[in-house]
N, CA, C and O atoms as a GROMACS GRO file, in nm:
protein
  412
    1UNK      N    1 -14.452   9.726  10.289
    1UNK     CA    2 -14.364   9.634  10.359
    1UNK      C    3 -14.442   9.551  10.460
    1UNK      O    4 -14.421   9.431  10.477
    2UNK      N    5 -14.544   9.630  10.534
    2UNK     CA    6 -14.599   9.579  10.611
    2UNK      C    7 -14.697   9.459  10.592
    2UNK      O    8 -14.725   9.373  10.676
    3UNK      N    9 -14.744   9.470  10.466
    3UNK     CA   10 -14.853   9.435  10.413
    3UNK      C   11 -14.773   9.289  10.380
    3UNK      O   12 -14.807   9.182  10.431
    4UNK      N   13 -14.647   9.305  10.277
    4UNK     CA   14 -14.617   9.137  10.253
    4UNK      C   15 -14.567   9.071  10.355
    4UNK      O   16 -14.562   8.949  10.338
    5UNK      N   17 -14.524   9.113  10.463
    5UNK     CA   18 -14.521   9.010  10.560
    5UNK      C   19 -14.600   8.986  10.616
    5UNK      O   20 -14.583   8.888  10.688
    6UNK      N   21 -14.755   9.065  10.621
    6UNK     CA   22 -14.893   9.008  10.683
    6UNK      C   23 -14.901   8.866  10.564
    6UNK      O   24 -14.904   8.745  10.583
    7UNK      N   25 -14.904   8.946  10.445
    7UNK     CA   26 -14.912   8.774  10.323
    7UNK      C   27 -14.822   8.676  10.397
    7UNK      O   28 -14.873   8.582  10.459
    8UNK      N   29 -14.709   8.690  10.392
    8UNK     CA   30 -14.587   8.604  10.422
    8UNK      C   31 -14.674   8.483  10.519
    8UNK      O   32 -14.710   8.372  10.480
    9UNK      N   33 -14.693   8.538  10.642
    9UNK     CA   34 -14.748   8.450  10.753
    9UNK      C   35 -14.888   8.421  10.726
    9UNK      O   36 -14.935   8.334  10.799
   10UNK      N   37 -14.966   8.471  10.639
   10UNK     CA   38 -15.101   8.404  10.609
   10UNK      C   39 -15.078   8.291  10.575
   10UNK      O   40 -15.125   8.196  10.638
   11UNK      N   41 -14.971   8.272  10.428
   11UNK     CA   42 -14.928   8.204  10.347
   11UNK      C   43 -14.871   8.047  10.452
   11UNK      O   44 -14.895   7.928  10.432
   12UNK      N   45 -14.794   8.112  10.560
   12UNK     CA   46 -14.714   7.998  10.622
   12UNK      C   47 -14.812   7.934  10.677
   12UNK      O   48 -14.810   7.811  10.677
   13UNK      N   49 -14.928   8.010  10.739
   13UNK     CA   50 -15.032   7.968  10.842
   13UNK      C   51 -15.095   7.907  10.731
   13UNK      O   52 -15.102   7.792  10.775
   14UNK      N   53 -15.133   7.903  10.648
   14UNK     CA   54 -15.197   7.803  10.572
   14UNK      C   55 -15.115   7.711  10.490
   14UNK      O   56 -15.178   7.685  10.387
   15UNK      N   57 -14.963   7.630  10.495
   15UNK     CA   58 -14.904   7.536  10.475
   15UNK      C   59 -14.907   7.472  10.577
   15UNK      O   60 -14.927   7.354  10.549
   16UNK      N   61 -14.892   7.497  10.730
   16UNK     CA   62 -14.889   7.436  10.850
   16UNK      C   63 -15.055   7.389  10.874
   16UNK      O   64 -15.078   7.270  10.894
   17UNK      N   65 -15.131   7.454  10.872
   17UNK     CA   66 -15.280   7.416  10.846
   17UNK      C   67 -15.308   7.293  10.765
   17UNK      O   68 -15.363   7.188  10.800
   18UNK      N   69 -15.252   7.334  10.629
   18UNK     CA   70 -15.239   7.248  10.574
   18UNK      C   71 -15.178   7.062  10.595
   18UNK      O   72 -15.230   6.953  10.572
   19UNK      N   73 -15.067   7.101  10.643
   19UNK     CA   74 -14.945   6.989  10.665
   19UNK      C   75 -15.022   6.922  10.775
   19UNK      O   76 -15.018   6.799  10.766
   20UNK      N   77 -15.108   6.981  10.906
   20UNK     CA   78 -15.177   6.929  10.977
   20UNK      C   79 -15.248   6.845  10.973
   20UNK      O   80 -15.251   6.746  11.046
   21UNK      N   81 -15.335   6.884  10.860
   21UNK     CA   82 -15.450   6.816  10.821
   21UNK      C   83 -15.403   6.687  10.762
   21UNK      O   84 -15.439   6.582  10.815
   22UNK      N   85 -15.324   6.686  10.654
   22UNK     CA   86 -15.250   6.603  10.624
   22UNK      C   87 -15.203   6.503  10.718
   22UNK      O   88 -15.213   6.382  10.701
   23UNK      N   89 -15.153   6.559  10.815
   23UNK     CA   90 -15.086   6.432  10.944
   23UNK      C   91 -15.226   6.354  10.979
   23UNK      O   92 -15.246   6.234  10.957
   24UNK      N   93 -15.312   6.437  11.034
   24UNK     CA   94 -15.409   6.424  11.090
   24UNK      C   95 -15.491   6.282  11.001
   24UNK      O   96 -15.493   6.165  11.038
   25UNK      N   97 -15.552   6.339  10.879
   25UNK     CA   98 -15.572   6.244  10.789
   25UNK      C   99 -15.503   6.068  10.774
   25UNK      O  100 -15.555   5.960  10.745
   26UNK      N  101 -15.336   6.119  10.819
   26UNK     CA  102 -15.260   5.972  10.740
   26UNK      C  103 -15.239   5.910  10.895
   26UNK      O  104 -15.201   5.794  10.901
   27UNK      N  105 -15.260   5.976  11.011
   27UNK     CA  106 -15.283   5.867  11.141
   27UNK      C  107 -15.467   5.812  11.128
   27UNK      O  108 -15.522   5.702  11.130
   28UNK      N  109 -15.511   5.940  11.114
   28UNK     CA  110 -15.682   5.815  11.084
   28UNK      C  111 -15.664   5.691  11.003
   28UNK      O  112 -15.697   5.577  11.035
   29UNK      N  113 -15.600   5.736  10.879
   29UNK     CA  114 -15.636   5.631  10.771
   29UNK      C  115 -15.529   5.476  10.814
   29UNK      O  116 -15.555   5.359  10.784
   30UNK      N  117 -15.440   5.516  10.870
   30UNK     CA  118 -15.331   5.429  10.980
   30UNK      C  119 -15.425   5.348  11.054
   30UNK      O  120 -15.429   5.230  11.019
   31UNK      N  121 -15.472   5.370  11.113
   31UNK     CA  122 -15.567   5.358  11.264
   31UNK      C  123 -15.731   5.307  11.226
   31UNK      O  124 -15.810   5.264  11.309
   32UNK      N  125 -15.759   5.325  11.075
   32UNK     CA  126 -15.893   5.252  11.031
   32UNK      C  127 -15.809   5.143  10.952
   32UNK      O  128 -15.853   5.028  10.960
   33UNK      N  129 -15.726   5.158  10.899
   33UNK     CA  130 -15.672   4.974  10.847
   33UNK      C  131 -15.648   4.907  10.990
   33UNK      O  132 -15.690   4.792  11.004
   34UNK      N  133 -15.597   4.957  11.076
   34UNK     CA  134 -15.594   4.868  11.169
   34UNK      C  135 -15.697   4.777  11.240
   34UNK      O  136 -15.682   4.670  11.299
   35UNK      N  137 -15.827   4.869  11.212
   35UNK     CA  138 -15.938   4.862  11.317
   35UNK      C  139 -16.047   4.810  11.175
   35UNK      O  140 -16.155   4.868  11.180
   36UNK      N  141 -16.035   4.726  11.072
   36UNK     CA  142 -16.154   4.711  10.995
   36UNK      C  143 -16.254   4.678  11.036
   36UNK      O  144 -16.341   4.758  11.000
   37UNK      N  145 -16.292   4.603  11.093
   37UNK     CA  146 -16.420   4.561  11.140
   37UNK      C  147 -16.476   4.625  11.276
   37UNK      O  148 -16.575   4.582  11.336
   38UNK      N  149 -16.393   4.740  11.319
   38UNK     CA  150 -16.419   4.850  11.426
   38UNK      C  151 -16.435   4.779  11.558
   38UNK      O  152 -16.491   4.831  11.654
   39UNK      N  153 -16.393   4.681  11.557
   39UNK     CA  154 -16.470   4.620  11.735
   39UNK      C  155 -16.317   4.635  11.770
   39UNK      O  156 -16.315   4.614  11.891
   40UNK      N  157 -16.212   4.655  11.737
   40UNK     CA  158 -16.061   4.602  11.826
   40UNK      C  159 -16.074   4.721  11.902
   40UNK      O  160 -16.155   4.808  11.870
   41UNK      N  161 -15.961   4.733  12.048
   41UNK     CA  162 -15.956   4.852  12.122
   41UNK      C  163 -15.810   4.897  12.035
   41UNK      O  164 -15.756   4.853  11.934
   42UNK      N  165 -15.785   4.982  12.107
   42UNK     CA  166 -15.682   5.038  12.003
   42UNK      C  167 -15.589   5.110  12.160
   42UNK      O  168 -15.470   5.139  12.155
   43UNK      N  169 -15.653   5.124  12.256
   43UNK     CA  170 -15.569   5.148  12.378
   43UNK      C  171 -15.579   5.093  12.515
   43UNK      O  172 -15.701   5.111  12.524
   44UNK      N  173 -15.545   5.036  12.637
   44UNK     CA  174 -15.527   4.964  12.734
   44UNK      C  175 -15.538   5.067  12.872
   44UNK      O  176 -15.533   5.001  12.976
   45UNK      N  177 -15.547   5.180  12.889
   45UNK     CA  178 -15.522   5.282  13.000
   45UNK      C  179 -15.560   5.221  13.142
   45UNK      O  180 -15.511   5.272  13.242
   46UNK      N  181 -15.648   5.111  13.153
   46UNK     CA  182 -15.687   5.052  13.262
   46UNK      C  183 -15.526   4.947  13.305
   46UNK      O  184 -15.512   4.886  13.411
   47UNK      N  185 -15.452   4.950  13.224
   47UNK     CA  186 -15.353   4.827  13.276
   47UNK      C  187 -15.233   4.935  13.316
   47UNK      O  188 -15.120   4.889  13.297
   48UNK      N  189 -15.237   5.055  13.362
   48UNK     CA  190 -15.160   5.159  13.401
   48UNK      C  191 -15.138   5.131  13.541
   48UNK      O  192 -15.226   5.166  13.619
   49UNK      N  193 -15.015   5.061  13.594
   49UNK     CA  194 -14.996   5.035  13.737
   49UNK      C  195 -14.968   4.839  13.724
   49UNK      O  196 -14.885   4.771  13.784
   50UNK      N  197 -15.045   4.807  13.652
   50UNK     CA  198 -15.044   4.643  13.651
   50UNK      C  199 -14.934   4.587  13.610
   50UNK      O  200 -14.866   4.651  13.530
   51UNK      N  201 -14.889   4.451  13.655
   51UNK     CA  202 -14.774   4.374  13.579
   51UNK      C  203 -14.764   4.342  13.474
   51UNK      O  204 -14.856   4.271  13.432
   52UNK      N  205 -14.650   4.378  13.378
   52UNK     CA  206 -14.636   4.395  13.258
   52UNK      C  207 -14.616   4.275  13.201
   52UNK      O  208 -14.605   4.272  13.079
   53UNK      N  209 -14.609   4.179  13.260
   53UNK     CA  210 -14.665   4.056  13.164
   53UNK      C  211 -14.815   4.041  13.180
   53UNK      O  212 -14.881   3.997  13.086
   54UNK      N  213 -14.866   4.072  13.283
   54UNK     CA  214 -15.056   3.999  13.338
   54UNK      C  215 -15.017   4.108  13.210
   54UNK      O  216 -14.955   4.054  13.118
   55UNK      N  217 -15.045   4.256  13.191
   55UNK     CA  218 -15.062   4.291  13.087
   55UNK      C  219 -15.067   4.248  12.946
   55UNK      O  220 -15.165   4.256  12.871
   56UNK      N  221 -14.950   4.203  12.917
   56UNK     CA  222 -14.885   4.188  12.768
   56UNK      C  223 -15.005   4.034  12.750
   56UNK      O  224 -15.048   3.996  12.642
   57UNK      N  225 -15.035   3.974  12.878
   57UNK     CA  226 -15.156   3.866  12.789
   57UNK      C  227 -15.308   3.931  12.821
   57UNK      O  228 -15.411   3.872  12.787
   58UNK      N  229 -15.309   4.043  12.882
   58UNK     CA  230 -15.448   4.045  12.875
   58UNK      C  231 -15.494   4.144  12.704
   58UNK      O  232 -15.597   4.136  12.636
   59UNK      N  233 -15.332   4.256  12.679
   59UNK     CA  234 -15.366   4.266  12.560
   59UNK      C  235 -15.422   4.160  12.421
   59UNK      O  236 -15.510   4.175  12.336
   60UNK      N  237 -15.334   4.064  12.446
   60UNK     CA  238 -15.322   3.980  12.386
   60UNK      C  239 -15.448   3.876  12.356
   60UNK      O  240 -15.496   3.834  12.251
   61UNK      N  241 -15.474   3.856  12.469
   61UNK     CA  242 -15.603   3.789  12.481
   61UNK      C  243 -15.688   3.847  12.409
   61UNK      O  244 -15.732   3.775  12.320
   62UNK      N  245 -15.764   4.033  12.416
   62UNK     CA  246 -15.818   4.073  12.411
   62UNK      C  247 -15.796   4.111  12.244
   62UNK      O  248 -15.893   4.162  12.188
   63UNK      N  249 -15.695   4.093  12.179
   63UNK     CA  250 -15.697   4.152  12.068
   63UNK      C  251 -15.600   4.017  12.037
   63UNK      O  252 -15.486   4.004  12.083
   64UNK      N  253 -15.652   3.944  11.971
   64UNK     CA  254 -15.485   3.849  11.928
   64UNK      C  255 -15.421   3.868  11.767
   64UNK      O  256 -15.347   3.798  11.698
   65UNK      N  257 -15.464   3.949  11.754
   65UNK     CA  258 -15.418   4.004  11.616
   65UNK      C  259 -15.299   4.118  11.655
   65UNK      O  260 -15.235   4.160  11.560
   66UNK      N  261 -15.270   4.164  11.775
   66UNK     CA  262 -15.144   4.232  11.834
   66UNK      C  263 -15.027   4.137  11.921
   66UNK      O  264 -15.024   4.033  11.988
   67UNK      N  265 -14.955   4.221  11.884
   67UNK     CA  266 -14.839   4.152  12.003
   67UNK      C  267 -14.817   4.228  12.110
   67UNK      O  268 -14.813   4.350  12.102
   68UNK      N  269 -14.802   4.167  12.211
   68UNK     CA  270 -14.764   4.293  12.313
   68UNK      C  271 -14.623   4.277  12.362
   68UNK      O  272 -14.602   4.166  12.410
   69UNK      N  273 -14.511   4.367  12.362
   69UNK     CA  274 -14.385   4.418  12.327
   69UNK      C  275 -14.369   4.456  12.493
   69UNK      O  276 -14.426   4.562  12.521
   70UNK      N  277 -14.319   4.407  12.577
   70UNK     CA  278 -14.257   4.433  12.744
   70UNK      C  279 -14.152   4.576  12.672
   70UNK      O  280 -14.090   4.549  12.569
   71UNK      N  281 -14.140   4.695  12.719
   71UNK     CA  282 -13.994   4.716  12.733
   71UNK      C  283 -14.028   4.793  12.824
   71UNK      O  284 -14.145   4.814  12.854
   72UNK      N  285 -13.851   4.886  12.923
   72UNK     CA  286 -13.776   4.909  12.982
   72UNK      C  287 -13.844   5.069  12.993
   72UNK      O  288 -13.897   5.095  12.884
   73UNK      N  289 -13.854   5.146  13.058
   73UNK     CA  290 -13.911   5.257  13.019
   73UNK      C  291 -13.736   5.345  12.951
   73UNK      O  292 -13.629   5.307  12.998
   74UNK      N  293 -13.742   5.440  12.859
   74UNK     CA  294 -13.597   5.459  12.797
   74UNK      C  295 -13.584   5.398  12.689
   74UNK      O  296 -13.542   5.466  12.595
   75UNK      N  297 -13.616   5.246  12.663
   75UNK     CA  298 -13.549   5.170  12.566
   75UNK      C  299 -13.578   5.234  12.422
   75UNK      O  300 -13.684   5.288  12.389
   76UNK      N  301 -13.443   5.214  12.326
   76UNK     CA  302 -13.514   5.289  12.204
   76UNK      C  303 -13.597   5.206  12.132
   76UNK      O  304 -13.601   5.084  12.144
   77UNK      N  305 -13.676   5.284  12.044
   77UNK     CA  306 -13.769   5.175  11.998
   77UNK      C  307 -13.762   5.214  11.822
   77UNK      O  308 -13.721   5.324  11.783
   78UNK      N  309 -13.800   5.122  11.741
   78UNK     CA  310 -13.859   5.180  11.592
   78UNK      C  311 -13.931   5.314  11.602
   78UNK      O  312 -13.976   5.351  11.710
   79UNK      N  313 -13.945   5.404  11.466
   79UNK     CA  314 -14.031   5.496  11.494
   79UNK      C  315 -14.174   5.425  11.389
   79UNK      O  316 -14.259   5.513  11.370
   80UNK      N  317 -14.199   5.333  11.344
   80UNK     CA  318 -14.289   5.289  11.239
   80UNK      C  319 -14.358   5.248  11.302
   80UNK      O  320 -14.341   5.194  11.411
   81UNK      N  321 -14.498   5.276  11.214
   81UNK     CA  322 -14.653   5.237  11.340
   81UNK      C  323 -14.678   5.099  11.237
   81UNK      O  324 -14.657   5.087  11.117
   82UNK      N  325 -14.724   5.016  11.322
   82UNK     CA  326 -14.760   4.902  11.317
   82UNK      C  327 -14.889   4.878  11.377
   82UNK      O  328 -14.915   4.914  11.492
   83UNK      N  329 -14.996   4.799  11.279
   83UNK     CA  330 -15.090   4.770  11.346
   83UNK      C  331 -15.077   4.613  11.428
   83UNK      O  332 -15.170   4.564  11.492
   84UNK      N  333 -15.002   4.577  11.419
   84UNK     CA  334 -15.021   4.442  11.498
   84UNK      C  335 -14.947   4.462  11.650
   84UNK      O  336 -14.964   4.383  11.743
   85UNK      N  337 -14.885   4.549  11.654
   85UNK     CA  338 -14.781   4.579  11.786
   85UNK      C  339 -14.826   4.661  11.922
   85UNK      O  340 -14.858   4.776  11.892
   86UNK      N  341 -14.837   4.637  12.049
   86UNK     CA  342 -14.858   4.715  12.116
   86UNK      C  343 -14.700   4.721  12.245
   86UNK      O  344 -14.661   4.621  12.305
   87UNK      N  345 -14.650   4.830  12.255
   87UNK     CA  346 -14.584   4.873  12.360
   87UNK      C  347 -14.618   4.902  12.432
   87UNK      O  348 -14.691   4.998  12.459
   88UNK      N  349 -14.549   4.779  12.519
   88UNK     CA  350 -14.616   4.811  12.730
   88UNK      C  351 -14.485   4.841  12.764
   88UNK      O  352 -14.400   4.752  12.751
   89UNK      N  353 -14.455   4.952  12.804
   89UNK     CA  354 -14.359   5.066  12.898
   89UNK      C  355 -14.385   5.000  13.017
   89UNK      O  356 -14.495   5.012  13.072
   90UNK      N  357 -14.304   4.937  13.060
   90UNK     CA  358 -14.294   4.933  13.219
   90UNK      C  359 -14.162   4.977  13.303
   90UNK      O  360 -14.069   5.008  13.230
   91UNK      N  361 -14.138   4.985  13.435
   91UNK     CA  362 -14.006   5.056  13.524
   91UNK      C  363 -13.920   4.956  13.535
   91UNK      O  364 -13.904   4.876  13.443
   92UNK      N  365 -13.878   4.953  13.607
   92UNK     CA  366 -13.756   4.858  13.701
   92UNK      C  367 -13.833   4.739  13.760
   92UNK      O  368 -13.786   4.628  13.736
   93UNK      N  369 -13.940   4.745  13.832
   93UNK     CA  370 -13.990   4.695  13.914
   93UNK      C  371 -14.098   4.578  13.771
   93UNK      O  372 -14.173   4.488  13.810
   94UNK      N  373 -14.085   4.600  13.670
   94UNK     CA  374 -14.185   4.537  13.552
   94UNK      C  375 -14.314   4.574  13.605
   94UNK      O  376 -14.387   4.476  13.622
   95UNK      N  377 -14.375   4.707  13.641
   95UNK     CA  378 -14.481   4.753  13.661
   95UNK      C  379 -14.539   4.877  13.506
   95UNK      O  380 -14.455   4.957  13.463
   96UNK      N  381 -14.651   4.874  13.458
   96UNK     CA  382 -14.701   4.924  13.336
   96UNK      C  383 -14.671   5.080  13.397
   96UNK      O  384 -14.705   5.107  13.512
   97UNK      N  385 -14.619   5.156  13.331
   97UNK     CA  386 -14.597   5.324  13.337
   97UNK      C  387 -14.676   5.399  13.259
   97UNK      O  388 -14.695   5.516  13.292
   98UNK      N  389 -14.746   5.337  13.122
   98UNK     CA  390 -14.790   5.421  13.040
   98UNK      C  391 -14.873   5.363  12.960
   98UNK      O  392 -14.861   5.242  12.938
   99UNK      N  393 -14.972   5.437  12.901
   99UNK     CA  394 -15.075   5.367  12.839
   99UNK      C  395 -15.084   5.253  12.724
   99UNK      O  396 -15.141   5.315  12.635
  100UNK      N  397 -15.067   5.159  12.688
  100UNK     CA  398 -15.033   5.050  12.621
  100UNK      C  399 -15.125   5.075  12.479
  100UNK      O  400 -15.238   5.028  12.472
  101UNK      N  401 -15.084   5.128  12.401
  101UNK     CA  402 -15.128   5.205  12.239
  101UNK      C  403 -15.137   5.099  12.127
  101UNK      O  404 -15.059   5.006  12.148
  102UNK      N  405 -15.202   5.087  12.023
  102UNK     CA  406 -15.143   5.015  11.925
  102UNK      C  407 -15.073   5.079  11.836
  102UNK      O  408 -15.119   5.182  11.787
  103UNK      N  409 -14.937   5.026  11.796
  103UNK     CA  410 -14.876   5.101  11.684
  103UNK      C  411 -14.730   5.074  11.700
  103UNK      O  412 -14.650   5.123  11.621
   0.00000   0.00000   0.00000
């Protein structure tokens, strides 16, 4: 008895292992179509605190193959990653809250 539920959870621990790798894999391969020629940034962490428009053009500037997307911190959003899109999270005050990602 003891023994097939040691299998049981080997078994699970290696579908979740599995399924991981898998995720893991289909955000790289996400994230190298985005980036072909490897020079784009792919994150903004320095514009954390800054005005979310100076933001939304310095992304912009810096990558013009993205858009940069103002919202509301809360607001709902798509769940689909996009390489041309970046979400700048800002408060009340239109100040950046969170790291500005592509996707």
């Amino acid at each position: 008895m003891a023994d097939s539920r040691c299998r049981e959870r080997q078994k699970k621990k290696k579908t979740v292992t599995k399924l991981r790798c898998r995720i893991l894999w289909l955000i790289v391969a996400l994230l190298s179509e985005c980036n072909v020629n490897g020079t784009a940034k792919k994150s903004w962490p320095e514009l954390v605190g800054a005005k979310g428009f100076a933001a939304a053009s310095i992304i912009e500037e810096e990558d013009p193959h993205v858009q940069a997307i103002l919202l509301e911190d809360g607001s709902p959003v798509t769940m689909d990653f996009r390489c041309d899109r970046v979400w700048v999270w800002v408060n009340q005050s239109r100040i950046v809250i969170r790291t500005p990602v592509v996707g």
